[in-house]
N, C-alpha and C positions, 0 to 999 in steps of 0.2 A: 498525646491525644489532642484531638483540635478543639478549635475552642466552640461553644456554642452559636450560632447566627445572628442569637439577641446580645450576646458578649462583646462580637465582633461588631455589630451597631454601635452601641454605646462605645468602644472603644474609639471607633474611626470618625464617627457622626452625632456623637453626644446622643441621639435620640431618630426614634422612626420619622418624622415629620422633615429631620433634616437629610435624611435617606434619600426619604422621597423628592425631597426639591431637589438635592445634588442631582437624582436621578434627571428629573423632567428638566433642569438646565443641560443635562448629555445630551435626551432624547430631540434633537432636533430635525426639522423635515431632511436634513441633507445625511441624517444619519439613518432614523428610526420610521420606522412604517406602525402607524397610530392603530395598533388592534384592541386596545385596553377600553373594557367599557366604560360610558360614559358616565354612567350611574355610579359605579364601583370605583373607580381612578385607580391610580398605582398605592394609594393609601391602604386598600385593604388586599393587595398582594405581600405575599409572606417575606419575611428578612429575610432569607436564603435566597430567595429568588431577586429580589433589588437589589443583594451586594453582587452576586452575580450581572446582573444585568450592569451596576454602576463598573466593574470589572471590563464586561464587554465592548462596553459603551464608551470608555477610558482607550482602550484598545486599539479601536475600531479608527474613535478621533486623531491618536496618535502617527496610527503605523499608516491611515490613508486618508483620511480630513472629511471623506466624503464617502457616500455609500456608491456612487457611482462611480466612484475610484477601485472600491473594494470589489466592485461587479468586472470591471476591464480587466484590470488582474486575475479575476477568475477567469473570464472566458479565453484569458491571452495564456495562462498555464494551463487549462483542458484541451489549448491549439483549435479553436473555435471561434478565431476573428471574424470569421466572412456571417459567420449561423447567427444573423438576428435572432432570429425564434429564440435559441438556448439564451440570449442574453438578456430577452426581455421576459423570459421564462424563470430563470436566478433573480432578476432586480425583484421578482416580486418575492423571494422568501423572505422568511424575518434575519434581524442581524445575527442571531447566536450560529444560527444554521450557515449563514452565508463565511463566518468567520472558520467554522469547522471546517469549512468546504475548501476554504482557501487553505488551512493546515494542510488537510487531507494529499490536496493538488501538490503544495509545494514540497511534500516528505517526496513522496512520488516521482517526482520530477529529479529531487537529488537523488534518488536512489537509481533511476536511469541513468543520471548524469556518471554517477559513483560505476554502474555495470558497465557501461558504454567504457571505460576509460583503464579497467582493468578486464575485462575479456579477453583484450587482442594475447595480453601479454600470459593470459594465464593456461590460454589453448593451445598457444603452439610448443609448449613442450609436452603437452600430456598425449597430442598426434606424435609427437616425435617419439617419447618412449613406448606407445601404441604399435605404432609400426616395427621399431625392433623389435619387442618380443614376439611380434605375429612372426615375421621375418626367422626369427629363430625356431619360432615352432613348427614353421610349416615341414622341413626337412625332417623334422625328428619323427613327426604325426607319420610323414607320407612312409619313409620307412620303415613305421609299426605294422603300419597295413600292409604294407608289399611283403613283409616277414609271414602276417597272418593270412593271408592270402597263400602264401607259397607252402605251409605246412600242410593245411587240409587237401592241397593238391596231389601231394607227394603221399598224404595217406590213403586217398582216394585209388592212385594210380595202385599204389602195392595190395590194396583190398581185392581186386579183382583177378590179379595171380593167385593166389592165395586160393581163392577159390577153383579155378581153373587147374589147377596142381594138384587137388582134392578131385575134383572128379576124374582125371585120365588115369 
């Protein structure tokens, strides 16, 4: 079982108050976009949500130094270099969404990458055993029919002596 979010405070930060600063030391203008009211601060946002956020924020600093780093990287793996609009449409979400977005993109992208690269090899035997067994079938099919075809002929032809023998 995990531990509780005020557990995990006190474990990592000694207390809320050093949450908070670690936090607003992450949140800088090259990372974070300033939503949090003025009146209220990150002081009276819940531990859950600042170890997340100092989580995010760790992240975000690491893997791209800048928010406009994490923005090109998104538009350059949605394949949307030229589309100003989409890019200036993304810089403005907040960071958690923007970091999702980038998971999201890059699972996708391997997973093209991964289809792209076993496709060739995994179709062309399943056309090749395709084609034989049609191949095989077709002979057997065609000569069920020409078999059923040929009976109701030959009863048809004898039905009608049959009767012409009966009236004369």
């Amino acid at each position: 079982m995990s531990k509780s979010p005020l557990a995990s405070v006190k474990e990592r930060f000694e207390s809320k108050e050093k949450l908070v600063a670690a936090v607003e030391k992450l949140a800088t203008k090259d990372l974070w976009v300033d939503r949090v009211s003025s009146g209220k601060g990150l002081a009276k946002v819940s531990n859950a949500k600042l170890l997340r956020l100092h989580t995010l924020l760790t992240q975000a600093k690491e893997g791209f130094g800048t928010r406009d780093k994490l923005v090109a990287s998104i538009v350059e793996l949605s394949k949307r270099t030229k589309d100003s609009g989409y890019a200036a449409r993304v810089g403005e979400y907040p960071l958690p969404r923007l970091l999702d977005l980038h998971r999201a993109l890059s699972r996708s992208s391997k997973r093209a990458a991964a289809a792209a690269t076993k496709a060739p090899k995994a179709s062309a035997p399943k056309t090749k055993k395709s084609a034989v067994v049609k191949a095989e079938k077709a002979p057997a099919a065609k000569a069920e029919k020409a078999e059923k075809a040929k009976a109701p002929a030959a009863d048809k032809a004898k039905a009608p002596k049959k009767t012409a023998a009966k009236k004369a």
